[in-house]
ROMAR-194534 format. One line per field, with one value per residue: residue in one letter; x, y, z of N, C-alpha, C in turn. Coordinates in Angstrom, 1 decimal, always signed. Atoms other than C-alpha are relative to their C-alpha. Last residue first. Layout:
# residues N
residuo (A_...)
n.east (X_...)
n.north (Y_...)
n.up (Z_...)
ca.east (X_...)
ca.north (Y_...)
ca.up (Z_...)
c.east (X_...)
c.north (Y_...)
c.up (Z_...)
//
This chain:
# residues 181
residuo (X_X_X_X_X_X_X_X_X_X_X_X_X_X_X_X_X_X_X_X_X_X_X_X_X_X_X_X_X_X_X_X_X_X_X_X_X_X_X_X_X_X_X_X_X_X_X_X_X_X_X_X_X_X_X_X_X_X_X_X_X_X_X_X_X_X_X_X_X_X_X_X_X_X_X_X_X_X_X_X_X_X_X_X_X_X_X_X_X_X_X_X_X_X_X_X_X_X_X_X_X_X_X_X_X_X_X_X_X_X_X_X_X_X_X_X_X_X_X_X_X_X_X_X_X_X_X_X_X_X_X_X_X_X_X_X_X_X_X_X_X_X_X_X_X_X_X_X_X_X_X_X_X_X_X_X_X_X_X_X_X_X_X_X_X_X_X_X_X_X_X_X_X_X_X_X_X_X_X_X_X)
n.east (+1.6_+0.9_+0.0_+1.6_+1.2_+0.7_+0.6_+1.4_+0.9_+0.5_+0.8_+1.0_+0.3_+0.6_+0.4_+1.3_+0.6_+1.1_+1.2_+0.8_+0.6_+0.8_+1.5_+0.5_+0.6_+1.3_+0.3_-0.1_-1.3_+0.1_+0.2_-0.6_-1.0_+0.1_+0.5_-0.8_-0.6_-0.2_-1.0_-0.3_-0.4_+0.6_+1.1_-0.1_-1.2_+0.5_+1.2_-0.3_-0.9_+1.1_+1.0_-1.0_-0.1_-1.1_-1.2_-0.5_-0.2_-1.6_-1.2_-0.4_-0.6_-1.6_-0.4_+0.1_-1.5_-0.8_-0.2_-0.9_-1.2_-0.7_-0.4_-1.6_+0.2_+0.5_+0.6_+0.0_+1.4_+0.9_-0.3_+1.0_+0.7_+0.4_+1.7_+0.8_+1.6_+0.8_+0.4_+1.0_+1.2_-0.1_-0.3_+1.4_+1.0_-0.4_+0.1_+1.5_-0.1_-0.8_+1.3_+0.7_-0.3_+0.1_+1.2_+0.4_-0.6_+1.0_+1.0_-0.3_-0.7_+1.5_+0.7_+1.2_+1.1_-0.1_-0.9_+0.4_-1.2_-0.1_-0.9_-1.9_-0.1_-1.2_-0.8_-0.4_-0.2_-0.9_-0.3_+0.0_-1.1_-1.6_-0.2_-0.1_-1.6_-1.0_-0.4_-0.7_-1.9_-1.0_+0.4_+0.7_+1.6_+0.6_-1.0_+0.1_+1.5_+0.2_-1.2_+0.1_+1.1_-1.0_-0.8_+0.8_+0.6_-0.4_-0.8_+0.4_+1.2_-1.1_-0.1_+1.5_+0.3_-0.5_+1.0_+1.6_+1.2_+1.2_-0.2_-1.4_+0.6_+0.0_-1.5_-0.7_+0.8_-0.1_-1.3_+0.2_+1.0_+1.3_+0.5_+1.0_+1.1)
n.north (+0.4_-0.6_-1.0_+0.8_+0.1_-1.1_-0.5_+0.8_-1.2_-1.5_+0.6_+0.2_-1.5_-0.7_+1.1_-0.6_-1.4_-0.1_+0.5_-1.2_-0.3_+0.6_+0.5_-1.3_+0.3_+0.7_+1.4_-0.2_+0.0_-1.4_-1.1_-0.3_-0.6_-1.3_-0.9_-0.2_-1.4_+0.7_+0.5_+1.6_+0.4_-0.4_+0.7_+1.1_+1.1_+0.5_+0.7_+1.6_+1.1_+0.0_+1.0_+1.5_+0.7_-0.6_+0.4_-1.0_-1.2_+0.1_+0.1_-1.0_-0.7_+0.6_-0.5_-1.2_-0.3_+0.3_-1.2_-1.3_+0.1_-0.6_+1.0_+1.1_+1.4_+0.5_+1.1_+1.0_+0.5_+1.0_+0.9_+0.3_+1.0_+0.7_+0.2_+1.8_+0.1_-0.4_-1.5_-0.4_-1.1_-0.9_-0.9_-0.2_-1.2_-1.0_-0.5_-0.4_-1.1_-1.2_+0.1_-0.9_-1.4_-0.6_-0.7_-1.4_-1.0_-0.3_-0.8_-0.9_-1.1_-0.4_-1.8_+0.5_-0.4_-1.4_+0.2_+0.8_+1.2_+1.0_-0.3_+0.2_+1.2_+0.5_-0.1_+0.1_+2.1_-0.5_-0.8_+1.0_+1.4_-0.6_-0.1_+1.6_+0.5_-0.9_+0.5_+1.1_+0.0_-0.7_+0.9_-1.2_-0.5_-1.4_-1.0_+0.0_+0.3_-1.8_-0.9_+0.0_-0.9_-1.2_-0.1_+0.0_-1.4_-0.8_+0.6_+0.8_-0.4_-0.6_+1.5_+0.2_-1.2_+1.0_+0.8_-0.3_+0.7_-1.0_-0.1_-0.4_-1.2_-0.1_+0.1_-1.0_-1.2_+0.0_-0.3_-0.9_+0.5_-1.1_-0.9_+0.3_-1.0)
n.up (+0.4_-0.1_-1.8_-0.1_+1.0_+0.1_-1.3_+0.4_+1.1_-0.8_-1.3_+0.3_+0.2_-1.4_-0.8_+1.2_-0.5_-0.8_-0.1_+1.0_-1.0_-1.1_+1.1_+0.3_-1.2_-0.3_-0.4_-1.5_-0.1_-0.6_+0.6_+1.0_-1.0_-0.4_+1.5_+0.7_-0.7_-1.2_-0.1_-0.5_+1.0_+0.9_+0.2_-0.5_+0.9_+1.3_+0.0_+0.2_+0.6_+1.2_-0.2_+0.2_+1.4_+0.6_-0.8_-1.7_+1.2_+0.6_-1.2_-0.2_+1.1_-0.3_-1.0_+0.4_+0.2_-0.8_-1.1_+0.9_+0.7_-1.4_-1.1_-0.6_+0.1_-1.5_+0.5_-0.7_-0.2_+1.0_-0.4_-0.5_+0.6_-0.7_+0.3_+0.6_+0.3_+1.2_-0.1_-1.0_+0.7_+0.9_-1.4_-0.5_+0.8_+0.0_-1.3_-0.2_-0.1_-1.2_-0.7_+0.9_-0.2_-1.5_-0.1_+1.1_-0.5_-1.1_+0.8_+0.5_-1.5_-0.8_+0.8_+0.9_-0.7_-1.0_-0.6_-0.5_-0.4_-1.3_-1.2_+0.6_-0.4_-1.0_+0.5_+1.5_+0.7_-0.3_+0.6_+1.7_+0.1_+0.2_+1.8_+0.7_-0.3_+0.3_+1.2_-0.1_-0.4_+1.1_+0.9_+1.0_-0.6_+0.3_-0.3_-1.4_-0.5_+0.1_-0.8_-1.4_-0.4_+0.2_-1.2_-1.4_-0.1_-1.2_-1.1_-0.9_+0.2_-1.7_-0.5_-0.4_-0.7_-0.8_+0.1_-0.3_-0.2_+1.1_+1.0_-0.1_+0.2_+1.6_+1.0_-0.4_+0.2_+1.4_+0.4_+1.1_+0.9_-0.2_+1.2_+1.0_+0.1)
ca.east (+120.5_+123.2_+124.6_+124.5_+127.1_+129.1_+129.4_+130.3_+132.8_+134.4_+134.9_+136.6_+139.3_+139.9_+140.3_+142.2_+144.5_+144.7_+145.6_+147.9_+149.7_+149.9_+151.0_+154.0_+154.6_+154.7_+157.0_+156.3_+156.3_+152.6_+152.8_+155.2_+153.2_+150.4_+151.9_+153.4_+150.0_+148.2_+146.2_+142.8_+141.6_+139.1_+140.7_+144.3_+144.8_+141.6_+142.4_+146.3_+145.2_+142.2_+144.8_+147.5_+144.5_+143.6_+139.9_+136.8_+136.6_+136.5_+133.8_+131.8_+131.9_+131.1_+127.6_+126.8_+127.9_+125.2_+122.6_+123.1_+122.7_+119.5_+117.8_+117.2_+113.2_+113.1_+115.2_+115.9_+117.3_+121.1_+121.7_+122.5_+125.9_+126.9_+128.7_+132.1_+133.5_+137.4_+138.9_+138.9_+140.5_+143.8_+142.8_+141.0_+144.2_+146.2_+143.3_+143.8_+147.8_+147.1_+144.7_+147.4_+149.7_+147.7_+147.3_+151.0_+151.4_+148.7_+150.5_+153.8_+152.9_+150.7_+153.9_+155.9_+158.8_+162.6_+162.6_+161.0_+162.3_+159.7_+161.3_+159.9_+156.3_+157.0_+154.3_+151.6_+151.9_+151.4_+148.4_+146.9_+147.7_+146.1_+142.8_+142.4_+143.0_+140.4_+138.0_+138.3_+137.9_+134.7_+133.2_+133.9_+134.8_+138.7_+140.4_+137.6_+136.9_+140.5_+140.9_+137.9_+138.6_+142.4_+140.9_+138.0_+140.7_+143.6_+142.8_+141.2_+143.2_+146.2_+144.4_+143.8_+147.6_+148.4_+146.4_+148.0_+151.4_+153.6_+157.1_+156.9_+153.3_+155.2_+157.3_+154.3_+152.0_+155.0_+155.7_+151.6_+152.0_+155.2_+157.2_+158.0_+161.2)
ca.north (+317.0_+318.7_+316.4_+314.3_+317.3_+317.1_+313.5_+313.8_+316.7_+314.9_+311.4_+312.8_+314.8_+311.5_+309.1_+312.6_+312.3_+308.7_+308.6_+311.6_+308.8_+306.2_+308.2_+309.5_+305.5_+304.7_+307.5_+310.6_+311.1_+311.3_+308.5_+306.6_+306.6_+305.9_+303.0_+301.9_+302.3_+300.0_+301.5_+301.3_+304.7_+305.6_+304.0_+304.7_+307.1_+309.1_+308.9_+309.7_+312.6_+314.5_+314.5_+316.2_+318.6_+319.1_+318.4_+320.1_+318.3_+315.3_+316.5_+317.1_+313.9_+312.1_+314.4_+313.9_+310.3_+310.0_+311.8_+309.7_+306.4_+308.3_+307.9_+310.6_+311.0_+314.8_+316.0_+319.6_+321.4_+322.5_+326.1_+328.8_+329.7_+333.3_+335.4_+335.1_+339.0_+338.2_+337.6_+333.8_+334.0_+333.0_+330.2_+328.6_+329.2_+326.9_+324.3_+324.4_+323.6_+321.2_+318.9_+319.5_+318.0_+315.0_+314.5_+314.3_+312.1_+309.3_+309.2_+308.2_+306.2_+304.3_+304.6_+302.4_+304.4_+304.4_+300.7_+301.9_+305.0_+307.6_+310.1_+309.1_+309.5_+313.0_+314.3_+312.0_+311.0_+315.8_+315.4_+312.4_+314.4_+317.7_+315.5_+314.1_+317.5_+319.1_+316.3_+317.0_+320.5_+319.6_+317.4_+319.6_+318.4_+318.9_+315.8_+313.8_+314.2_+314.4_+310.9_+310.0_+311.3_+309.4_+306.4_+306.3_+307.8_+304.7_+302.0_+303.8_+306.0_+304.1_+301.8_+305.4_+306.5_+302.3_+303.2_+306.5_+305.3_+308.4_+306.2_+307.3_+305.9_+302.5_+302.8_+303.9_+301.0_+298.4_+299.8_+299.7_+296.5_+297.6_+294.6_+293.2_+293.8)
ca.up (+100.3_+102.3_+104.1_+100.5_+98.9_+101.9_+102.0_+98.4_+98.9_+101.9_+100.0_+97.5_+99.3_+101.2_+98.0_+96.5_+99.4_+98.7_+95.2_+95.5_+98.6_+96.1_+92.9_+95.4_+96.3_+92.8_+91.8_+89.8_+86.0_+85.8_+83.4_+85.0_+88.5_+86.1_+84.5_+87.8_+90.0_+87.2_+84.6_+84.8_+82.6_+85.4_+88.1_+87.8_+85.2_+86.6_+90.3_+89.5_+87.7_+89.9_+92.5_+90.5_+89.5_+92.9_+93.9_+93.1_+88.6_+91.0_+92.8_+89.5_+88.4_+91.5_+91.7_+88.2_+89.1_+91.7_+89.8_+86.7_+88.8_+90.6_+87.3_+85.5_+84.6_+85.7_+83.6_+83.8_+81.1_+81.5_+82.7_+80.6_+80.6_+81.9_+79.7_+81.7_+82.6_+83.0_+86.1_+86.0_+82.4_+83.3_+85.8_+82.4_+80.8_+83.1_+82.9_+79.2_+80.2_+82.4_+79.6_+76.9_+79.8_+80.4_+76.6_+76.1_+79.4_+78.2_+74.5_+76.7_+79.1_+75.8_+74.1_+76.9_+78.0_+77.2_+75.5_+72.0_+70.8_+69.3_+66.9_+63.9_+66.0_+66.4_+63.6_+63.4_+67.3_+67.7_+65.7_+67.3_+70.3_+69.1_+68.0_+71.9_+73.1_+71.3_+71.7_+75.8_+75.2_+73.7_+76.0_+78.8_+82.8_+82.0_+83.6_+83.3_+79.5_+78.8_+80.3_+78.6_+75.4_+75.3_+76.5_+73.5_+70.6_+71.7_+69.7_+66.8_+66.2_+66.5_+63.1_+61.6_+62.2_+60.4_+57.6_+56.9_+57.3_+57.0_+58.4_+61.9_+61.3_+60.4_+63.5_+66.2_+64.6_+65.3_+68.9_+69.8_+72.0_+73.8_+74.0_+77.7_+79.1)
c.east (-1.1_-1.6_-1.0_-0.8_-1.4_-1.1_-0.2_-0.7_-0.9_-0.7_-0.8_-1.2_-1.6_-1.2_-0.8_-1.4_-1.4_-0.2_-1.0_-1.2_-1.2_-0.5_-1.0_-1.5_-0.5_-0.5_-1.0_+0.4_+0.6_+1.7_-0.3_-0.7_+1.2_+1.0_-0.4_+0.0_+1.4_+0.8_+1.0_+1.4_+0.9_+0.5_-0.5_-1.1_-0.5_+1.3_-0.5_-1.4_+0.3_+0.5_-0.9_-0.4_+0.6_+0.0_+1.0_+1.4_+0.4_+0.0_+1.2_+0.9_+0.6_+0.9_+1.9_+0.7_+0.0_+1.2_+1.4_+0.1_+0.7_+1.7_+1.2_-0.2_+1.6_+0.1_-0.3_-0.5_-0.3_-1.5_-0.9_-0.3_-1.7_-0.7_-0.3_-1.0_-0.5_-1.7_-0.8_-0.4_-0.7_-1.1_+0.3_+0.5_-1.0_-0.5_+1.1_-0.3_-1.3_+0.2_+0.6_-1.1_-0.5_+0.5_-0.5_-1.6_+0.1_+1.0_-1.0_-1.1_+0.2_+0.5_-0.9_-0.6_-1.0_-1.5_-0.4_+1.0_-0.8_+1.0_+0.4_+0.8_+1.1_-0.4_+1.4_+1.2_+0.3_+0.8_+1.9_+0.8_+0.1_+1.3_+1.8_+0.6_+0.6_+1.3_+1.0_+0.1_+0.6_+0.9_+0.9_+0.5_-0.6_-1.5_-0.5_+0.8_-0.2_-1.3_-0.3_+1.0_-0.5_-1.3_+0.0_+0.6_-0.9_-1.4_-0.2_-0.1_-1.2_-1.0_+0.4_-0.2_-1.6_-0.5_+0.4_-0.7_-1.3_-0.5_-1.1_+0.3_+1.3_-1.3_-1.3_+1.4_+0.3_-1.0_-0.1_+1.8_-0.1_-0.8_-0.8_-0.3_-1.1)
c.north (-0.3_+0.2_+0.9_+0.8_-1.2_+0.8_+1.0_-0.3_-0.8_+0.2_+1.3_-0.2_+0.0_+0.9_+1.5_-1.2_+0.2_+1.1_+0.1_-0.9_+1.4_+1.3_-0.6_-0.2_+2.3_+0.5_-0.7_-1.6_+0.3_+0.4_+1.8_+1.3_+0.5_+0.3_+1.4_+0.2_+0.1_+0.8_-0.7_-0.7_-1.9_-1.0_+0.2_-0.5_-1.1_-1.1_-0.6_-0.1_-0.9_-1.3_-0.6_-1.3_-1.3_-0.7_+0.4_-0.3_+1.1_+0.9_-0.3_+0.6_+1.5_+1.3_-0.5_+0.7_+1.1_+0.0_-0.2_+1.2_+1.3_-0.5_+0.3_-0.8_-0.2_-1.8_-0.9_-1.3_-1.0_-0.1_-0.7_-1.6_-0.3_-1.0_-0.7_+0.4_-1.0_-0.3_+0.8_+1.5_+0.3_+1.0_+1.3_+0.8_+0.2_+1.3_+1.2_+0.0_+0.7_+1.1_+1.3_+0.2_+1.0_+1.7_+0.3_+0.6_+1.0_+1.7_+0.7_+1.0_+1.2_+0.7_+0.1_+0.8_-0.5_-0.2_+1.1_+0.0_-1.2_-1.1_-1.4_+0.2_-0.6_-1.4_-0.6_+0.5_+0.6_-2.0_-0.2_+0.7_-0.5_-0.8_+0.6_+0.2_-1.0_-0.4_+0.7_-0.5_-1.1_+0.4_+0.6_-1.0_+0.7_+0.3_+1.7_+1.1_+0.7_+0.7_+1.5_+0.3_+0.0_+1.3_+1.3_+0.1_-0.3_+1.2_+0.7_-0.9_-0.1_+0.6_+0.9_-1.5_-0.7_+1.7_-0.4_-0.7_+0.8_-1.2_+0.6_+0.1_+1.0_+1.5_+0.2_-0.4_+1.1_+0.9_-0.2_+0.3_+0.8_-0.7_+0.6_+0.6_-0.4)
c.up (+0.7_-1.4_-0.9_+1.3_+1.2_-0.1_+0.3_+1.6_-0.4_-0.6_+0.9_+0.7_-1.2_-0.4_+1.0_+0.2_-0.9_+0.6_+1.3_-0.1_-0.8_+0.8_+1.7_-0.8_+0.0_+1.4_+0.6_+0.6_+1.5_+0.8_+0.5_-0.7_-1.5_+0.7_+0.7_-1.5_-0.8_+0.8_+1.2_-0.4_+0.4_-1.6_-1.3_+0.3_+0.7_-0.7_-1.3_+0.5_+0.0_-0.8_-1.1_+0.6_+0.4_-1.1_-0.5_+0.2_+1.6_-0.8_-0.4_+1.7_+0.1_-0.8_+0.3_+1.1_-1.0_-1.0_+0.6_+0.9_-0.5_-0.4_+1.1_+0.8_+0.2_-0.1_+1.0_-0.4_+0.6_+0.0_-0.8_+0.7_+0.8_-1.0_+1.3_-0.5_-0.9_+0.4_-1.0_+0.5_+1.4_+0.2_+0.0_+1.6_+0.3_-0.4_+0.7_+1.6_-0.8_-1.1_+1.3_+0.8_-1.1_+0.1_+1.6_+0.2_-1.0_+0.6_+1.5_-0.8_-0.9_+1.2_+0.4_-1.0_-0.9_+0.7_+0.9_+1.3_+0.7_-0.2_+1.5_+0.8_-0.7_-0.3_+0.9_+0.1_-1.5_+0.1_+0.4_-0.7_-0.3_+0.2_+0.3_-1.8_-0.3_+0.0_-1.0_-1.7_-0.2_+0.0_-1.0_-0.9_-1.4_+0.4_-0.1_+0.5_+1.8_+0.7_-0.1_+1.0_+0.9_+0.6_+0.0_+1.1_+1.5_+0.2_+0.6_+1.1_+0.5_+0.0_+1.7_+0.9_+0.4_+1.6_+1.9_+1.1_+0.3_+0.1_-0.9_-1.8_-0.1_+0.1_-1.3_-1.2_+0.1_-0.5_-1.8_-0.8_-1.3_-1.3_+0.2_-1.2_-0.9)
//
């Protein structure tokens, strides 16, 4: 078995290492925000979940076992399921009277780049969560179908076929969307 990379950083934070939390910290905070990022669609949820999983490494990481599950499978499936259960809560409230947000300010100088993955962006925010999940583990955050198939605690060929329904179920909602530009 190959060593997990973060195993000595996960032992001496286990042991109250400051230096060694802020060293994991920085490693992991840019994945961890984009994952959340995608998963949720909100900048600030996503640095919500990113801090409660640093939080939840400081205090269980005396626990972690090397061997059982890489720690990057492991930090990716704590901040996957802090990301489900904010989307549980947001299904919650859909009966409740929303303020209404105001909408953004136009800008007319975007480049058609930021159009097209304003438009990606918010089709994958359309599709099923457990879609949504192996697209972002596996393109987004570029793990390989047996890291994400681990981290969404499914097997590879179950990750496969969630990739390509969500593949399909992208595809529609952006051909949709241009149909009707």
């Amino acid at each position: 078995m190959v060593s997990d990379p973060d195993e000595e950083l996960v032992r001496r934070i286990g042991s109250g290492d400051d230096a060694a939390m802020q060293a994991l910290v920085s490693r992991k905070l840019p994945r961890l925000l984009a994952l959340a990022r995608r998963m949720l669609g909100d900048a600030a949820e996503a640095e919500d979940v990113a801090q409660e999983t640093f939080l939840r490494i400081w205090r269980n990481a005396g626990r972690w076992r090397p061997g059982t599950a890489r720690f990057d499978t492991w930090i990716h499936r704590v901040a996957l399921n802090l990301c489900y259960d904010r989307l549980r809560r947001r299904r919650e409230w859909t009966g409740l009277d929303l303020p209404e947000l105001a909408a953004p300010p136009d800008h007319p100088a975007a480049s058609r780049a930021e159009e097209t993955s304003d438009h990606v962006e918010r089709a994958l925010q359309a599709i099923a969560p457990r879609q949504r999940e192996a697209i972002v583990l596996t393109y987004y955050q570029a793990m390989s179908n047996i890291e994400a198939a681990a981290a969404m605690e499914v097997s590879v060929e179950a990750l496969e076929s969630l990739l390509a329904r969500g593949r399909r179920s992208l595809q529609s909602l952006l051909i949709r969307k241009a149909d009707d530009d």
